[in-house]
C-alpha positions in Angstrom: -11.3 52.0 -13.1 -12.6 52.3 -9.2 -15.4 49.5 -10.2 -12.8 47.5 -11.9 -10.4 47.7 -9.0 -13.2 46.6 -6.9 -14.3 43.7 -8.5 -10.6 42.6 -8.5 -10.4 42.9 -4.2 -13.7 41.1 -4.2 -12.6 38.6 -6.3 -9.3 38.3 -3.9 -11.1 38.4 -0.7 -13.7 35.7 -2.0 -10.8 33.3 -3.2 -8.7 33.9 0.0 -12.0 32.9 2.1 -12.6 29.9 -0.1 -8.9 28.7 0.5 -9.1 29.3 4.5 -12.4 27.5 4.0 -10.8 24.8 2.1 -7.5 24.8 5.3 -10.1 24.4 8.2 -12.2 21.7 6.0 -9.4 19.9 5.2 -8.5 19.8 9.2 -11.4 19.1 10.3 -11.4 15.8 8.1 -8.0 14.4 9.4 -9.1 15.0 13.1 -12.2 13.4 12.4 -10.0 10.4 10.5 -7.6 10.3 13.4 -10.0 9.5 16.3 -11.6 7.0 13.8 -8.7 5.1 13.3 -5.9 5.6 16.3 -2.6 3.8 15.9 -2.9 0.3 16.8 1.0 -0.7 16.8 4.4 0.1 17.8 6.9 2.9 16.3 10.7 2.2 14.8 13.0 4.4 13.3 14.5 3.4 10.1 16.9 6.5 8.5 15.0 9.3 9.1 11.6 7.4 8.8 9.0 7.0 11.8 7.8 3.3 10.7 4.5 2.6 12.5 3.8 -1.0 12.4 1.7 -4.3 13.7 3.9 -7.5 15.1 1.8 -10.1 16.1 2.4 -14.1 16.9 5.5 -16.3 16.9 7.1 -19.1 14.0 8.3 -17.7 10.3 8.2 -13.9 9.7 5.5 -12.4 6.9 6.0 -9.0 5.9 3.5 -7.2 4.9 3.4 -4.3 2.1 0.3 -2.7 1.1 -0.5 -0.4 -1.6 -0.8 2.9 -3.2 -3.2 5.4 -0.8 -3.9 2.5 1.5 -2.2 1.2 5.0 -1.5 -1.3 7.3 -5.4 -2.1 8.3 -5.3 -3.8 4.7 -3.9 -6.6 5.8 -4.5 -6.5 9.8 -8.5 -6.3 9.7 -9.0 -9.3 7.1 -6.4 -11.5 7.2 -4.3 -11.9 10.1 -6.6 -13.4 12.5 -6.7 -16.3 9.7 -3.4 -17.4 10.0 -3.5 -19.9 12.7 0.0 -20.3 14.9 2.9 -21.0 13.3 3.5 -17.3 12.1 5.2 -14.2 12.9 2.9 -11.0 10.6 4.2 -7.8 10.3 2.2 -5.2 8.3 3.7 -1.7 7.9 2.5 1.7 6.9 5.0 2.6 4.1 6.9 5.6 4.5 4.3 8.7 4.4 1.4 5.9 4.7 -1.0 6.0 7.6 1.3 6.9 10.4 4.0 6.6 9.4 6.3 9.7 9.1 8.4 9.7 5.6 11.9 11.6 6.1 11.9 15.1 4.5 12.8 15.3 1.3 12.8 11.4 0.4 11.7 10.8 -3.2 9.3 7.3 -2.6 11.2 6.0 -5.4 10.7 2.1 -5.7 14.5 1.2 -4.7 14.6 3.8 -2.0 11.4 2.1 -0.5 12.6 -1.6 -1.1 15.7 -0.1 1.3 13.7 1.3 3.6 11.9 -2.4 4.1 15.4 -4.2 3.8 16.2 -2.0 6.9 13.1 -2.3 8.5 13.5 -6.5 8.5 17.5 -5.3 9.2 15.9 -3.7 12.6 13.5 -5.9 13.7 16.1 -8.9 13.2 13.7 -10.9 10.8 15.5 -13.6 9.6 14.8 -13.8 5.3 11.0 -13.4 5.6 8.6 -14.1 3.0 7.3 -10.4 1.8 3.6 -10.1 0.9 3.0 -7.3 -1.3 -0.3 -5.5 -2.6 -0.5 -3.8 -5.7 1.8 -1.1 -5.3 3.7 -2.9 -2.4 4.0 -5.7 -5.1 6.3 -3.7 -6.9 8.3 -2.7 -4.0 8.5 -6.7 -3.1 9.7 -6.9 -6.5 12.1 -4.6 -6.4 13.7 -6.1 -3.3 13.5 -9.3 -5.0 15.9 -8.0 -7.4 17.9 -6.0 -5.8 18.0 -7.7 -2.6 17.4 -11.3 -3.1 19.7 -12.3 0.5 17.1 -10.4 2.6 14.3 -12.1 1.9 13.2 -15.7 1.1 9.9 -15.3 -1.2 7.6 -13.2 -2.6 3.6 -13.6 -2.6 1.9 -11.0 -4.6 -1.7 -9.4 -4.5 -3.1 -7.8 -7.9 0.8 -6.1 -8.3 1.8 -3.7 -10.5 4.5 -5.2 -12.3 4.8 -3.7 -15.6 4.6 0.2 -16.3 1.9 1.3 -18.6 2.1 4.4 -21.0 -0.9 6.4 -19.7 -1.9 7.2 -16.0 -5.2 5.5 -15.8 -8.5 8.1 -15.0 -8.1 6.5 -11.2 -5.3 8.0 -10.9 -5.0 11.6 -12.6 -6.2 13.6 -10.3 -3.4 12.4 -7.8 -0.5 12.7 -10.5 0.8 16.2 -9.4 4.8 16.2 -10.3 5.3 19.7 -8.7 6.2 19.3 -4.7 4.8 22.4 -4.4 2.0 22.0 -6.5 1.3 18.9 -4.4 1.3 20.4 -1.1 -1.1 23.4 -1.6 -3.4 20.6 -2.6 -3.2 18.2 0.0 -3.5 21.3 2.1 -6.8 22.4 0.6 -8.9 21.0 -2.0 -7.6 17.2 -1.9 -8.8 16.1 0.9 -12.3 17.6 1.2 -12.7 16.5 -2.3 -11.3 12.9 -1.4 -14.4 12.9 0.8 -16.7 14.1 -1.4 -15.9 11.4 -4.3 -15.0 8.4 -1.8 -18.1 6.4 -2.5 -17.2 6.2 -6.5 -13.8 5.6 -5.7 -14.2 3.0 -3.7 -17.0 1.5 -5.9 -14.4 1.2 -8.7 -11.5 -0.1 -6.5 -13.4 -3.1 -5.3 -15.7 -3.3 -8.3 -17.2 -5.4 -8.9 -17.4 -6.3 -5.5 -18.7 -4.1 -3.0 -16.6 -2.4 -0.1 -17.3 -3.6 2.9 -20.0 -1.3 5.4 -16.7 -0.9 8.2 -13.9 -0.4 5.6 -13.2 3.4 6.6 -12.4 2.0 10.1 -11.6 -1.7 10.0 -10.3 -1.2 6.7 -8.2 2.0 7.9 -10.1 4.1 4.8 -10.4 7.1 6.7 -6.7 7.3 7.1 -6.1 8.2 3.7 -8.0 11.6 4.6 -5.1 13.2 5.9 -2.6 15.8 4.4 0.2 13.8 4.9 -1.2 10.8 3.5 -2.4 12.6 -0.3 1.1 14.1 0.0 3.0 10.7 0.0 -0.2 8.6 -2.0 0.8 11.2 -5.0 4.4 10.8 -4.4 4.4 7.5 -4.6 3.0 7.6 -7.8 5.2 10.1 -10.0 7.8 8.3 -8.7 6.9 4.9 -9.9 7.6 5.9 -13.5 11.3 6.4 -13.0 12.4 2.8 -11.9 9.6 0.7 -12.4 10.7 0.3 -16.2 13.8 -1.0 -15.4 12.8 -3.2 -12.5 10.8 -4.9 -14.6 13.2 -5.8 -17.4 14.9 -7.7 -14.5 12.1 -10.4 -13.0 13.9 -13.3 -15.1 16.8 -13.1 -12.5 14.3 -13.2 -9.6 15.2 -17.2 -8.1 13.3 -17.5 -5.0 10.2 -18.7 -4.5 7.4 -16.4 -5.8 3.5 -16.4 -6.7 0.9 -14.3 -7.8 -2.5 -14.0 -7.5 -5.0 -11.5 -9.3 -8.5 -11.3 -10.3 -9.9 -11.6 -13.8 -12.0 -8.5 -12.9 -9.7 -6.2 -11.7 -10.4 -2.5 -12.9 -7.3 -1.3 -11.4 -4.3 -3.0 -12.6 -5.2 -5.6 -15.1 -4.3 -9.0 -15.1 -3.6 -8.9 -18.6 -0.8 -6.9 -18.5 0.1 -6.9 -14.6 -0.5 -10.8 -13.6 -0.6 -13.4 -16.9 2.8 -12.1 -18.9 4.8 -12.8 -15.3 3.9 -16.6 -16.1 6.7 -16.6 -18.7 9.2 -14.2 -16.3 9.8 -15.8 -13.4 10.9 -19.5 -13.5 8.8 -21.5 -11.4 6.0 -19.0 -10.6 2.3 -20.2 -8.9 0.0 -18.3 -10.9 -3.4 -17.8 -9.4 -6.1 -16.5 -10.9 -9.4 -15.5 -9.1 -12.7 -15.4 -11.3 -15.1 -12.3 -11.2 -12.8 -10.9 -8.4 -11.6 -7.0 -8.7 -8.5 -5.2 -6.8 -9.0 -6.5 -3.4 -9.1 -10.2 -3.0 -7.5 -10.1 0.6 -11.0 -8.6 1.6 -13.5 -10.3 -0.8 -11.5 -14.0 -0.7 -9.5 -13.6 2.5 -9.5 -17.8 2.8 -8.4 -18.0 -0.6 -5.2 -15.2 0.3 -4.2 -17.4 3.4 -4.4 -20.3 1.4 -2.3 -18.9 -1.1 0.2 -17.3 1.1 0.6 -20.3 3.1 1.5 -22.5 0.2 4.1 -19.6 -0.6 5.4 -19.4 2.6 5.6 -23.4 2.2 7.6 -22.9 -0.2 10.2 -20.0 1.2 10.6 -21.8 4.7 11.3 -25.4 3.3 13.7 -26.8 5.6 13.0 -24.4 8.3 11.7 -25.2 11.6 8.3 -23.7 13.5 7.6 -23.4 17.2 5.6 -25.9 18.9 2.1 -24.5 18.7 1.1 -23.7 21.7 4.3 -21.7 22.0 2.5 -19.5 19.0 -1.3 -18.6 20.2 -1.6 -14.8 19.6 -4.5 -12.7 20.1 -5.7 -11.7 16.8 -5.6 -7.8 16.3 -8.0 -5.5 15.0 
């Protein structure tokens, strides 16, 4: 009995040192991520929320919405020094998202975040701006599409989930934890660490077949999803999708605004077989573009071709409306 009580302690003591290991790993990483990638814009509270968020230029507004696990630095890093004058961009980090502070207890359901953006463009007194939306963020421009079509005046979507699929894809299983609690212990120990170990393959398959670029875990704000807080809301976000996104979706025929799409043929992600093409016959009036041999993240591989195609959008959304004069609009491109 003595050597069977023993074992038992040693087993204890072992897993108790492998979980403080796990604790002081895991903050290690996120003060290593933090001085990687510091804030780089200004703060708002929005219900409970701590929105942290870019603002740059002058002329129509853009919103910007990124996706699932990602940030702000999406957007910032390869596309806004594109733009020219004429534009107001505003990228966010959704609620939870890079540094941005989700209230406690908030579910990251799809209509709760589409109301924490209609308050956000409520707040900064954006008059109906044309929302940008990246995968995940495509559904939450979607979702204020429909359920708050007088906030905004257009959609333009990036690879966006649109339609909800019957299986969580191998990408995303080991993220899918419906227990809170469940969810915490992990982003508290193994998740992160782990995160780091298998970020080469993940990123591989994100951008595949494309290449990440060499300074995407600082321009492209990678390292920011290394963080507790971050796994906490990046898994969050995705249980959640699966309560709303269903009915959302049996809804895009009422959608009346301007809207268009763009996805690559390649993506490994979401495909554009089931996310992009059937949206063709769902939204009256739809610019479908599709991007040959181009995987989940055209605004980084085609970022030319995702001006382009916002800027024919925004054409679109702001007919009628007047810009500054353009040398009322020269802004200093961030990041």
């Amino acid at each position: 009995m003595s050597l069977i009580f023993w074992s038992v302690v040693a087993l204890a003591i072992l897993a108790v040192a492998m979980i403080g290991y796990m604790v002081l790993s895991t903050r290690r990483i996120a003060a290593e991520a933090e001085k990687q990638v510091p804030p780089v814009g200004k703060f708002v509270e929005i219900d409970g929320n701590r929105i942290h968020y870019v603002d740059t230029g002058e002329g129509v507004p853009i919103v910007f919405l990124h996706g699932l696990g990602a940030q702000l630095h999406h957007f910032l890093h390869p596309l806004f020094g594109r733009f020219g004058s004429g534009y107001r961009l505003i990228a966010l980090d959704r609620p939870g998202s890079g540094y941005s502070v989700r209230t406690t207890g908030a579910s990251g359901r799809l209509p709760e975040q589409a109301e924490v953006v209609r308050r956000f463009i409520e707040e900064l007194g954006l008059e109906k701006p044309l929302v940008v939306g990246h995968s995940l963020g495509g559904a939450i421009a979607l979702t204020l599409a429909v359920e708050h079509p007088q906030t905004i005046s257009g959609i333009a979507l990036l690879a966006p989930l649109t339609h909800m699929e019957r299986r969580i894809r191998g990408l995303f299983k080991a993220i899918y934890i419906r227990s809170r609690l469940l969810r915490t212990v992990a982003a508290n120990t193994v998740a992160i660490p782990m995160s780091l170990k298998y970020a080469g393959p993940t990123l591989d398959l994100v951008f595949s077949p494309q290449q990440p670029p060499a300074d995407y875990g600082t321009k492209g704000g990678g390292w920011l999803g290394l963080r507790p807080s971050h796994f906490f809301a990046t898994s969050t976000d995705l249980v959640a999708i699966e309560h709303d996104l269903g009915r959302i979706q049996q809804r895009y025929d009422e959608i009346a605004m301007p809207a268009g799409i763009l996805f690559g043929t390649s993506d490994r992600v979401l495909g554009v077989g089931v996310h992009g093409r059937p949206m063709i016959e769902k939204i009256k009036g739809l610019e479908f573009e599709s991007v040959a041999g181009v995987g989940h993240m055209p605004q980084f591989i085609e970022p030319e071709r995702i001006v382009a195609f916002i800027k024919r959008v925004a054409e679109r959304a702001f007919a009628g409306r007047a810009s500054p004069h353009p040398h009322d609009n020269f802004t200093e491109p961030l990041g």
